[in-house]
C-alpha positions as CSV (number, residue, x, y, z in Angstrom):
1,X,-4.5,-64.8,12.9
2,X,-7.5,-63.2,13.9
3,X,-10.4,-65.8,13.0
4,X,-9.8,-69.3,11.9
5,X,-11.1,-71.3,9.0
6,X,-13.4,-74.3,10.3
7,X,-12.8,-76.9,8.1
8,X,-15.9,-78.5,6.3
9,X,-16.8,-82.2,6.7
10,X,-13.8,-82.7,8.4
11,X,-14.8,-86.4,10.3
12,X,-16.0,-87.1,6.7
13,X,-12.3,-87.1,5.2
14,X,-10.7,-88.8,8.1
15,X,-12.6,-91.0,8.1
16,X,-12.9,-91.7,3.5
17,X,-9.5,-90.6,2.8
18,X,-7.1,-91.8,5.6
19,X,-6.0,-94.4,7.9
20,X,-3.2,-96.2,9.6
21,X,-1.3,-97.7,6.4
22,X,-1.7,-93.8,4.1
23,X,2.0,-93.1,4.0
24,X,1.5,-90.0,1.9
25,X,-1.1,-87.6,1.7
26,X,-1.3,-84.8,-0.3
27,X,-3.7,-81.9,0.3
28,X,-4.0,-80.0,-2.9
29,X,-5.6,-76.9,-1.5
30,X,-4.2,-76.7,2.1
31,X,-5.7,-73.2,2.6
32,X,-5.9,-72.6,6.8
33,X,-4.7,-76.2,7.1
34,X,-7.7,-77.6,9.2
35,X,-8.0,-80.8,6.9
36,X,-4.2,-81.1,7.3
37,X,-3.8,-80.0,10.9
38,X,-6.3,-82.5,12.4
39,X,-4.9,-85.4,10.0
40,X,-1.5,-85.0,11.2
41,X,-2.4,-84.6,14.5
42,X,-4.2,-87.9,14.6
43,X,-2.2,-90.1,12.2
44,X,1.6,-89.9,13.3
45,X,3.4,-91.4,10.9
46,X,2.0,-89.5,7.7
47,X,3.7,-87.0,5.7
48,X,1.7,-84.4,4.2
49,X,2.4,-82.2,1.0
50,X,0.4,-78.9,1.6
51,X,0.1,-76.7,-1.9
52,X,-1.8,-73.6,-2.7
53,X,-1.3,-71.1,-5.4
54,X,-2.6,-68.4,-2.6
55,X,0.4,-66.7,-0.9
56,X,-1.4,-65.8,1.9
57,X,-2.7,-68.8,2.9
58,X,0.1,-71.2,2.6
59,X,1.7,-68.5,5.0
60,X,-1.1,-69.4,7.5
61,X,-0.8,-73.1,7.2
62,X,2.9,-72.8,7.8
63,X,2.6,-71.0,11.1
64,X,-0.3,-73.7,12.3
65,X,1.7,-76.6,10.8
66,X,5.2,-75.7,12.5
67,X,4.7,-78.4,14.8
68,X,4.5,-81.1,12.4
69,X,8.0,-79.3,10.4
70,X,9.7,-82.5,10.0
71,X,6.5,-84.3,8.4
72,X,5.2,-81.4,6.3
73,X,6.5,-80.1,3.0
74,X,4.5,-77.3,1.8
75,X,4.6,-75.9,-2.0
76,X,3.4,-72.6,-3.5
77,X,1.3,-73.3,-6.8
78,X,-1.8,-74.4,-8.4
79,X,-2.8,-78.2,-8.3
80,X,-3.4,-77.6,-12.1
81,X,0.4,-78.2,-11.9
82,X,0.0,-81.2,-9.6
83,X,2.4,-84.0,-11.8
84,X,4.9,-81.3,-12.0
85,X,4.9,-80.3,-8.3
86,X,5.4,-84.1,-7.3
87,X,7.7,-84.8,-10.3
88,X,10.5,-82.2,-8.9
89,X,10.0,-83.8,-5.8
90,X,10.8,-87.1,-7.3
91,X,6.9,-88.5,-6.5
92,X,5.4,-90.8,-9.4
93,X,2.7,-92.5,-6.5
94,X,0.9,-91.1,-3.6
95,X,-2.1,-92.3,-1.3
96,X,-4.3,-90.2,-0.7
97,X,-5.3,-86.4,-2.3
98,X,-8.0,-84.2,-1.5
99,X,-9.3,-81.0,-3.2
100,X,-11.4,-78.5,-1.2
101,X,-12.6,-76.2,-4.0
102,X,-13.7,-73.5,-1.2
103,X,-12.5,-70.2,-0.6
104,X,-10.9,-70.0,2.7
105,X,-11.9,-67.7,5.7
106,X,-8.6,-65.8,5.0
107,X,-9.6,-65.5,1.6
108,X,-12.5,-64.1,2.4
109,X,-11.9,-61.8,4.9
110,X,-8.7,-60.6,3.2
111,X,-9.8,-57.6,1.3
112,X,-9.1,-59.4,-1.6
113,X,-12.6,-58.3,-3.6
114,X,-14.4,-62.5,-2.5
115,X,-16.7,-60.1,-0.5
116,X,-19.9,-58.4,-1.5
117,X,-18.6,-55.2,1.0
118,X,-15.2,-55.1,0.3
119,X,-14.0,-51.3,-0.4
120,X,-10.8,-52.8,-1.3
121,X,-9.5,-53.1,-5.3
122,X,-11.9,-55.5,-7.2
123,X,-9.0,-58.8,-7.4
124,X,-10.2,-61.7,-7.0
125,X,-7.0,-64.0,-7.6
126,X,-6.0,-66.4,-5.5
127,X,-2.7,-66.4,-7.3
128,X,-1.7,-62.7,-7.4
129,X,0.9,-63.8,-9.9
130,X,-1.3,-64.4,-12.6
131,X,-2.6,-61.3,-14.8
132,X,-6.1,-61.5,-15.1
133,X,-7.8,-59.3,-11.7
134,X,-11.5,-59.3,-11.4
135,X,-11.4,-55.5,-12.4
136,X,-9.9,-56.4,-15.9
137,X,-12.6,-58.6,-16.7
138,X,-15.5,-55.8,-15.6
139,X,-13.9,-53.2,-16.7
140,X,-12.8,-54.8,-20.3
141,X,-14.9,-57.5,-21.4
142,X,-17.6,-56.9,-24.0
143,X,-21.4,-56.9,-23.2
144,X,-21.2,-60.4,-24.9
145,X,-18.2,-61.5,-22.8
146,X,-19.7,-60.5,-19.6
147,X,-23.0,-61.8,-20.2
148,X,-21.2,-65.1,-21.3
149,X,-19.8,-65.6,-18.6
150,X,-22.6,-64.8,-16.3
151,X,-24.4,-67.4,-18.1
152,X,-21.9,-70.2,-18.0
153,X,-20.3,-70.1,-14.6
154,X,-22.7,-68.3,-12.7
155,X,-26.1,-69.7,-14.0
156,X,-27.2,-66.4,-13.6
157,X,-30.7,-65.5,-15.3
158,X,-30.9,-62.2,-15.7
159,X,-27.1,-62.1,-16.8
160,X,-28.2,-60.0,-20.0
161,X,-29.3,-57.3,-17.7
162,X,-26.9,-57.4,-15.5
163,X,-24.0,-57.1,-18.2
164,X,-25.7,-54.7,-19.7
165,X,-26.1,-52.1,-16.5
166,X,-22.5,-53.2,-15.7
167,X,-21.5,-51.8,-19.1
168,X,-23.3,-48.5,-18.6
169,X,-22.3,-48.1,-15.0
170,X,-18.5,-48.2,-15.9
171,X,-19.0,-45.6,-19.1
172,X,-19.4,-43.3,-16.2
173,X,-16.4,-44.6,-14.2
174,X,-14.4,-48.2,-13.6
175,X,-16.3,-50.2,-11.2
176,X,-13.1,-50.6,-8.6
177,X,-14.2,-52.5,-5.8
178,X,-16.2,-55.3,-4.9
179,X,-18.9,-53.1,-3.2
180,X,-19.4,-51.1,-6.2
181,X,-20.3,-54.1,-8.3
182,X,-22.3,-55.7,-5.7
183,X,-24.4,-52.3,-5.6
184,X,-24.7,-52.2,-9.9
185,X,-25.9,-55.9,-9.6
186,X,-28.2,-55.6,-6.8
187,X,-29.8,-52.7,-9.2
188,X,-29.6,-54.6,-12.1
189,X,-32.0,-57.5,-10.2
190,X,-34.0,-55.4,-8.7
191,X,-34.3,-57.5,-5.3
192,X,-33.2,-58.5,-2.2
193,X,-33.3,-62.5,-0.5
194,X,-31.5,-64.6,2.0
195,X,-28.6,-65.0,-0.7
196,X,-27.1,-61.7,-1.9
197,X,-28.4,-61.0,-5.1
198,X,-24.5,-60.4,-6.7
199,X,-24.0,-64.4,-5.4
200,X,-23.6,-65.6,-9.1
201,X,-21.9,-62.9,-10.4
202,X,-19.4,-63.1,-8.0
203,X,-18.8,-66.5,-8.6
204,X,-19.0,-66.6,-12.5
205,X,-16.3,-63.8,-12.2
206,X,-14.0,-65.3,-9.2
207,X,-14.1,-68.7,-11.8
208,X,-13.3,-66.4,-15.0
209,X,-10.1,-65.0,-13.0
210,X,-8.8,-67.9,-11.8
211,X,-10.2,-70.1,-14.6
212,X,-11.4,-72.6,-11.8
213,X,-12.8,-75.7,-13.8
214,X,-10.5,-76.0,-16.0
215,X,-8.0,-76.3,-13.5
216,X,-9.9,-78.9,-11.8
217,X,-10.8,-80.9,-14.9
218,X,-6.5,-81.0,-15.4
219,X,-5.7,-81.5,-11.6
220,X,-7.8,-84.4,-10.6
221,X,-7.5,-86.3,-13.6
222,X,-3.5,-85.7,-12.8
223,X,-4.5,-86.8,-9.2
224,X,-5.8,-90.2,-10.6
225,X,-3.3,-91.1,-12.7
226,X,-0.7,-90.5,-9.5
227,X,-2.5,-92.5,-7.1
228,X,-1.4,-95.6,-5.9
229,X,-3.3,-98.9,-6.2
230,X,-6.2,-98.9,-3.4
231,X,-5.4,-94.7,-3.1
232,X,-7.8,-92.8,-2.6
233,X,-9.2,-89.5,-4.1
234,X,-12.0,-86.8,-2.6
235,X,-13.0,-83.4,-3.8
236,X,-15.1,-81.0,-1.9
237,X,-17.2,-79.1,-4.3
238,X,-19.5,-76.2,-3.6
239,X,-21.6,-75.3,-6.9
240,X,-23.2,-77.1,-9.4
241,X,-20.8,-76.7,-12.0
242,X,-17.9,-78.1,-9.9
243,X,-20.1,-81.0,-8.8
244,X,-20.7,-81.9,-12.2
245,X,-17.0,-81.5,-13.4
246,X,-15.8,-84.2,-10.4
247,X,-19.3,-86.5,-10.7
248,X,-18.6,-87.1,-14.6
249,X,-14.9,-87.5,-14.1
250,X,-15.0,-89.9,-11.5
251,X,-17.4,-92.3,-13.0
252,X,-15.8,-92.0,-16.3
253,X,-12.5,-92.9,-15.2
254,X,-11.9,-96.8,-15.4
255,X,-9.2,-96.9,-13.1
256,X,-11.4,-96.2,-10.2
257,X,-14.4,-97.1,-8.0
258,X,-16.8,-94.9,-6.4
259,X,-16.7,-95.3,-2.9
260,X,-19.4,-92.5,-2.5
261,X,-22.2,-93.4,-4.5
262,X,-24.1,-89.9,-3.8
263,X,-22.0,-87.0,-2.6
264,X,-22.1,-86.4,1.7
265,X,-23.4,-83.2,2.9
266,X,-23.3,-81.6,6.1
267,X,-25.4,-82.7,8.5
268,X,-27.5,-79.6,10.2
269,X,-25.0,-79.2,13.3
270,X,-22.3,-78.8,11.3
271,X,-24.2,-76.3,8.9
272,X,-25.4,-74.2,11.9
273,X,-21.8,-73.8,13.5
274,X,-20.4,-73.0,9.8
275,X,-23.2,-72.2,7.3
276,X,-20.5,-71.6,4.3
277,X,-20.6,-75.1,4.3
278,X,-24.2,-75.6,3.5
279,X,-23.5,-76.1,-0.2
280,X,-20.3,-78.7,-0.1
281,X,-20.5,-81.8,-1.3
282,X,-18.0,-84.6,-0.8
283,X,-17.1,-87.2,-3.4
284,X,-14.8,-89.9,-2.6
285,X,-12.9,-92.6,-5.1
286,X,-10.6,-95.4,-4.7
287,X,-7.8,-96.4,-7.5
288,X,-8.4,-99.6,-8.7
């Protein structure tokens, strides 16, 4: 594999989401498997449902998963989809979910168009089924689209000006790769910082592509209506706008109780052996 995912707050969801009487666990974004990996590994008589609409990564979890086989079923598809997945399956009740709403390492490092310095084509799925690529939406949209969107999902401030120099850039030529638009935005702001300046951008386009919250608005309210009677439910979110989506749901759902009250961080150790999890926050609920 190369490099492996770390998984974030990992002690966190052990510790929130299972224990000795969680017959069935279902990990809605198994990614590199590090939740899943370490849950099996500790709890022996679980079985785990692994899904994930990315290809590549459910091919990764396979391979570190092969010595759980007989405990693991794992499903190609988006958690969007989640009371269908478990319906063909003949599932109407689980115990426990979670949802980590982070890209994985894989994803990242796959050439895939997540990184400011890919050369690669400017993608951006993590379901390379679907239609919509990253380069569609740059290439295509309107100045009004982009700038929407730049507005809405990334809380970008200067999105005006940086729709507007991506428009002019790509009268000269399609802006193809993920380095090419990280260079137009970085001109557009006119500035350099600890975060890349194309941060936002990159993330109100990678939540255009794979039209991120609405999926999570239809897969965890799905997620609570499968859960069992004392079952419980945790999200890992890493912006603001997920956060929000999972915060409002949670406490507006009267067939649960918060068992977070505020979200957990990461503690500094953990941020300073994996700082891509300085931004997660965990949120935990029970099923009344």
């Amino acid at each position: 594999m190369g490099v492996t995912h770390i998984p974030v707050l990992l002690e966190d969801v052990i510790d929130k989401l299972v224990n000795d009487e969680t017959v069935l666990f279902v990990d809605a974004t198994i990614g590199g498997a590090g939740h899943a990996y370490a849950i099996l590994e500790r709890y022996r008589n679980l079985r785990l449902i692994g899904i994930d609409a990315d290809e590549d990564d459910l091919s990764i979890a396979e391979e570190r998963l092969h010595t759980f086989i007989d405990r693991v079923q794992l499903i190609r598809g988006n958690f969007r989809d989640l009371r269908q997945i478990l319906g063909d399956l003949g599932i109407v009740a689980i115990d426990s979910i979670l949802f980590d709403l982070g890209l994985s390492t894989y994803q990242f490092m796959g050439n895939r168009g997540f990184s400011f310095n890919d050369d690669a084509f400017l993608d951006m799925r993590m379901d390379n089924r679907e239609p919509v690529t990253a380069y569609d939406v740059v290439n295509s949209y309107s100045y009004e689209g982009l700038r929407g969107i730049l507005e809405e999902y990334g809380e970008e401030y200067r999105a005006p000006r940086i729709a507007r120099m991506i428009v002019e850039e790509r009268k000269k030529r399609p802006i193809s790769t993920a380095r090419e638009l990280a260079h137009v935005v970085s001109k557009a702001k006119r500035r350099e910082g600890r975060i890349h300046p194309a941060t936002k951008t990159f993330q109100a386009l990678r939540i255009e592509v794979n039209q991120e919250l609405e999926n999570i608005k239809t897969g965890v309210k799905d997620a609570i209506t499968l859960l069992a009677p004392k079952g419980r439910i945790g999200v890992i979110s890493f912006h603001s706008l997920e956060d929000r989506i999972i915060k409002e749901t949670f406490k507006g759902s009267d067939s649960l109780a918060l068992v977070t009250k505020k979200p957990i961080r990461p503690e500094r150790p953990e941020i300073l052996e994996n700082p891509s999890a300085r931004s997660a926050k965990f949120r935990v609920a029970e099923k009344l």
